[in-house]
C-alpha positions in Angstrom: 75.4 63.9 174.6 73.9 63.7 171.2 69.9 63.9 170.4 69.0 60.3 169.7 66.7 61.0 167.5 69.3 62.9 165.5 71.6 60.4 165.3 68.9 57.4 164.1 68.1 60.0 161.7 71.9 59.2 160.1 71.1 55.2 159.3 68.5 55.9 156.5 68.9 55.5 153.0 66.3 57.9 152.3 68.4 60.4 150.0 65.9 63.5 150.4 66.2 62.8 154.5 70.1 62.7 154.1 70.4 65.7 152.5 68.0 67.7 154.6 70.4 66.4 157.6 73.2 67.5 156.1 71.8 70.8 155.0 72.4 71.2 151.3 68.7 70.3 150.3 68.0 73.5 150.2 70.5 74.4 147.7 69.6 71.0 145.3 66.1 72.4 145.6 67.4 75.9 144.4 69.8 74.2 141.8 66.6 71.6 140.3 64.5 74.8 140.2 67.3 76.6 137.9 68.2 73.5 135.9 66.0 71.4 134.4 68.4 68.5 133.4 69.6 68.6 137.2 66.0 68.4 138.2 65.1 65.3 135.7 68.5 63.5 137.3 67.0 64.6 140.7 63.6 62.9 140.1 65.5 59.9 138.7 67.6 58.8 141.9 65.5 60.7 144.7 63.2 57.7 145.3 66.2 54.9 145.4 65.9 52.4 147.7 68.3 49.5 148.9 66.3 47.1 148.5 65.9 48.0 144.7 69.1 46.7 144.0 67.4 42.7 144.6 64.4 43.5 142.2 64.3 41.5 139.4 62.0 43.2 137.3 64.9 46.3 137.5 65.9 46.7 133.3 68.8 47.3 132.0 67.3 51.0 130.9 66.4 51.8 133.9 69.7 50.4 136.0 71.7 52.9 132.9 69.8 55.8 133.5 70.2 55.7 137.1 73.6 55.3 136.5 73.6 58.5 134.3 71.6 60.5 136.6 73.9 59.3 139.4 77.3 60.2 137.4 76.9 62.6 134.5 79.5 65.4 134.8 77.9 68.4 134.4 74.3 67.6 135.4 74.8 64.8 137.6 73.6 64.4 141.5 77.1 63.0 142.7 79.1 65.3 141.0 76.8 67.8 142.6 77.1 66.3 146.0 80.7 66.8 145.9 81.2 70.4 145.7 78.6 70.7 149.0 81.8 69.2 151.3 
């Protein structure tokens, strides 16, 4: 039978939490300590929330260089998060 706690731990949509459960936060820390422009897209999306996503004083800056930070090829956190599966 799974630890309960462990598995409430999975419905979050705190990022840093998610990747410490899936254990490659160690290696984004390494990675954001070797690459600053990783590090800056780090910082940009670590503190994301849901309900951000309803706020209206979100600009259209900000909602872009999420975006960026999210997506960019070679420096970006999703391409990132792909080669830890």
């Amino acid at each position: 039978m799974p630890d309960k706690k462990l598995v409430n731990s999975f419905y979050t949509h705190r990022l840093d939490e998610l990747l410490t459960i899936s254990g490659v936060k160690s290696d984004l820390e390494k990675r954001s300590e070797t690459e600053s422009a990783f590090a800056i897209n780090w910082n940009t999306v670590r503190d994301w929330s849901e309900t951000l996503r309803y706020e209206l004083g979100v600009t259209e800056a900000l909602a872009k260089g999420m975006y960026e930070a999210v997506v960019n090829r070679t420096t970006g956190i999703l391409p990132w998060l792909r080669t830890q599966w």
